[in-house]
N, C-alpha and C positions, 0 to 999 in steps of 0.2 A: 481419540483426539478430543481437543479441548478447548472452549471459546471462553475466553476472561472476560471480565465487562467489571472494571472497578468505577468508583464515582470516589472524587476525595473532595479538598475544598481547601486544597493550597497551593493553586493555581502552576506557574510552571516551577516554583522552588519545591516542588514532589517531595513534601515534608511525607513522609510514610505515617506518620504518628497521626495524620487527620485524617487517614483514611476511613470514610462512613460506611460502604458498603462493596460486601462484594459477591458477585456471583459466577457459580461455572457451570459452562452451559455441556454436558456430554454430546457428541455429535452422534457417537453412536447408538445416543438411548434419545435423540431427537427430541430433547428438550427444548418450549416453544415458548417464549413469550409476546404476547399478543396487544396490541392497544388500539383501543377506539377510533376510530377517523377524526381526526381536528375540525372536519370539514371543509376543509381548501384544500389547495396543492400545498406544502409545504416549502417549496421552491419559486413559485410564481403569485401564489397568493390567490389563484384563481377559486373559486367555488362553484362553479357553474360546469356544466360539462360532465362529461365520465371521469372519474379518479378510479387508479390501481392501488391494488396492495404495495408498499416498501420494503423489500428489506432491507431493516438500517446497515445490516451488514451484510454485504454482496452476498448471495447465496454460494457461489463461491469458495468465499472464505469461513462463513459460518453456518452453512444449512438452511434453516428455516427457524432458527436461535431465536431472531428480534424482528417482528413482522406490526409494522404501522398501516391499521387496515386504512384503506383509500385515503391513500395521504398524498398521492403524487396524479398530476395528470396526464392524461396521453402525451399530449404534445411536450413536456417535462422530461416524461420516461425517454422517450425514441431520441430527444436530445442526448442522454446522459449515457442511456446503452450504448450507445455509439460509439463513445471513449472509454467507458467504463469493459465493454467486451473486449477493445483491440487491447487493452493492460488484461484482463482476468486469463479470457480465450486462446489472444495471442501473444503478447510478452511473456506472463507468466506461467503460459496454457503447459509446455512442457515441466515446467515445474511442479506445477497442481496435480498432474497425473503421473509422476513419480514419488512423488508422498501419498498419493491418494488420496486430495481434498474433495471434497464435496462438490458435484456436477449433475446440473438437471438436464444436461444430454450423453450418458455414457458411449454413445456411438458416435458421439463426435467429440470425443475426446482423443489429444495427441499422440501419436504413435511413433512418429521420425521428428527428429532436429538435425537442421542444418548447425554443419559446422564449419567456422572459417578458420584456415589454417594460414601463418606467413612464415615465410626463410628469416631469421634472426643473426646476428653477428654474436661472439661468444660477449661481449657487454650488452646483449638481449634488447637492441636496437633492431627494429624492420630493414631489413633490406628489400623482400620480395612478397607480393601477395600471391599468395597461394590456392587461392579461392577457396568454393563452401565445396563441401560433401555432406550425403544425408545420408542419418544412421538411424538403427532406430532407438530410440529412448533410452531402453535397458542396457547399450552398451555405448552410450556418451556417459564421460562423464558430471555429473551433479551441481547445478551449480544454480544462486538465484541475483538475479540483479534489482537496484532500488536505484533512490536518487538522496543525495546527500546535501545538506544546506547550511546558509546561515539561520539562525533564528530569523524569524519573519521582524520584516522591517519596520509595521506597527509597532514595536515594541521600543523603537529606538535605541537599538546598539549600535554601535560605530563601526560597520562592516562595509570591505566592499562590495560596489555592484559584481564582481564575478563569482564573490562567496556567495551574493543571496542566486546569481544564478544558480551555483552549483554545479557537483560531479558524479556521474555514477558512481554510486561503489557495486562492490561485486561480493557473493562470499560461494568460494570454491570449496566442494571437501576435497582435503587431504588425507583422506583413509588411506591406506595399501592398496583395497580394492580400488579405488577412485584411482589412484597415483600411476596401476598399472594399467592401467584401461587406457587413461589419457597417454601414456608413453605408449602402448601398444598402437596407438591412431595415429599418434607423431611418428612414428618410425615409420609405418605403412605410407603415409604418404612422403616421405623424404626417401625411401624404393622409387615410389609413382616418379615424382619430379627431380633425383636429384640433389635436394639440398639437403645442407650439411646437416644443418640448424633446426628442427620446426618446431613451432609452436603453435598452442590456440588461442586466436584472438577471443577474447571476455567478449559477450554481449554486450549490449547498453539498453538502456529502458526511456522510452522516450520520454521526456521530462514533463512536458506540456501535457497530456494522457495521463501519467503516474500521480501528476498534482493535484490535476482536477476530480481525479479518484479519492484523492486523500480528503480536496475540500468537501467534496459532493457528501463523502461515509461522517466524516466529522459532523456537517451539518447538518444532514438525519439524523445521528447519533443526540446532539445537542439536543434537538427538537423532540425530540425519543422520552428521553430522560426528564428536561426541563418544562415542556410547553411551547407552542406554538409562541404567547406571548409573554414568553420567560426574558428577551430579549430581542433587539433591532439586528436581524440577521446585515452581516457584512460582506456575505461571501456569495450571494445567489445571483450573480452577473458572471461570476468567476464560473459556476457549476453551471449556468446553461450557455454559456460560450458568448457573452457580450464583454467578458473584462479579459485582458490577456497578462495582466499584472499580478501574477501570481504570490509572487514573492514579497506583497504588500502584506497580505493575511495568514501564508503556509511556509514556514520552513523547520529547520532542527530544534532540536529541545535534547535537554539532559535525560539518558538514559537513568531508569531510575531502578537500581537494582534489588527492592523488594519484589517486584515485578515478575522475577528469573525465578519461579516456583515450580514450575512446571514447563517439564520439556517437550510436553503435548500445546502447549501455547502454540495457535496460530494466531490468531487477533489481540495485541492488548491496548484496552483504551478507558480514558480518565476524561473527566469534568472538572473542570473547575474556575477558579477566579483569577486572573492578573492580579498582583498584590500590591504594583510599586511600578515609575516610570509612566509617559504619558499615554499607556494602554493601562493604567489601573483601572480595576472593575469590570475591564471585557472578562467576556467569556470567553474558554480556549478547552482546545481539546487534545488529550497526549492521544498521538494512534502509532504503534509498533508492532511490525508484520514479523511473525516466524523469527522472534526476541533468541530462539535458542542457538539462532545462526550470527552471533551478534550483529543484527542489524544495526541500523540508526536510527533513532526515534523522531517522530514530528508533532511538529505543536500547528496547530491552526484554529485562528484566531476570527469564530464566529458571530460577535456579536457585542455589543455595545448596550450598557445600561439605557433602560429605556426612562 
């Protein structure tokens, strides 16, 4: 497995040609990079009190890759683990332990998922809920959920309010393996209940939890890379749960297909500058989870020329 960490400096037009640096972190040769405490929280601004280690990127997703030594303070952390667990642990928990990501509790790691089944008509309309049954892991089939957006409305595009809310998306395999596993459990339970029809209802990922993951990693991440006072953070109301306006700072960005290098890609994320429109010269960050499932990519918009 493998963690990406590009920096470029052509904001969200992901001109490839200005790409400055890149590095790939091996997870399983536990490659570490490490950075001195800023001396505050990096989220609250606090400098007094006990501060923890950071990892800019969830451990998780990327091991022990990117570690901001006492950058975050307790009452900072216990906020963020909060939302940040019930996406890592719980939404994406059975996911993580079916690729094998990296987990600092192996015994509590997911074994069964529930699945929900409903009765369908042959134009694949609901008729009937069916309810969950739990299997266990190795014989559901594969599947991961995100959340899908308009570009963040800082940026002033002419979207509407239900684009910048957004929609799940989903990405199911379609192997053979996959294909007959999931008809094996459709048919088992159309024996149980009867119906003609079944199918599996797709999960959903809660959007409010999913985003403020996304701001919270982005905004480490900035700070990682750039400095404490590289910039006027915008998004540290949104990461400790004082702003609920998400879609002001985080949403879609163009997939950038230099990117697709490796199929071992779990994390890909970029730096760079707004170019144009009245967010030029913020800072923004690309972050793209598990790109080899073609995901959606997201831009979140950290920070303001100081």
């Amino acid at each position: 497995m493998q963690f990406w960490n590009r920096t470029f400096n052509s904001g969200l037009k992901t001109d490839t040609s200005k790409i400055m640096k890149l590095h790939t972190y091996n997870l399983e040769l536990r490659d570490t990079v490490k950075k001195p405490t800023p001396g505050r929280c990096i989220y609250c601004g606090n400098d007094r009190g006990e501060l923890t280690d950071e990892h800019v990127i969830p451990y998780a997703l990327g091991g022990n890759t990117a570690i901001f030594k006492k950058a975050s303070c307790v009452v900072c952390a216990k906020t963020i683990q909060k939302y940040e667990q019930r996406i890592l642990r719980g939404q994406l928990g059975v996911f993580r332990a079916r690729i094998g990501a990296p987990t600092s509790n192996p015994k509590g790691r997911r074994t069964h998922q529930d699945i929900h089944f409903v009765e369908v008509d042959t134009s694949g309309q609901q008729i009937r809920d069916l309810g969950s049954r739990t299997f266990a892991i190795e014989e559901a089939p594969l599947n991961l959920c995100v959340w899908q957006l308009a570009p963040p409305r800082v940026l002033g595009q002419m979207r509407t309010e239900q684009e910048h809310i957004g929609r799940p998306w989903a990405s199911i395999s379609y192997s053979e393996t996959q294909t007959a596993l999931a008809k094996r459990l459709a048919r088992a339970v159309a024996e149980e209940t009867g119906a003609e029809h079944v199918a599996i209802k797709i999960d959903t990922i809660n959007r409010e939890d999913f985003l403020r993951f996304l701001v919270k990693t982005a905004h480490a991440y900035a700070v990682f890379e750039k400095g404490l006072n590289a910039f006027r953070p915008l998004t540290t109301d949104l990461i400790l749960c004082r702003d609920d306006d998400l879609a002001q700072y985080v949403g879609g960005g163009p997939v950038n297909p230099h990117y697709e290098s490796s199929p071992a890609n779990m994390t890909e994320l970029s730096i760079g500058v707004v170019k144009d429109g009245p967010a030029a010269g913020y800072t923004a960050v690309y972050i793209r989870l598990y790109p080899i499932l073609g995901t959606p990519a997201h831009v979140v918009i950290v920070g303001e020329p100081l």
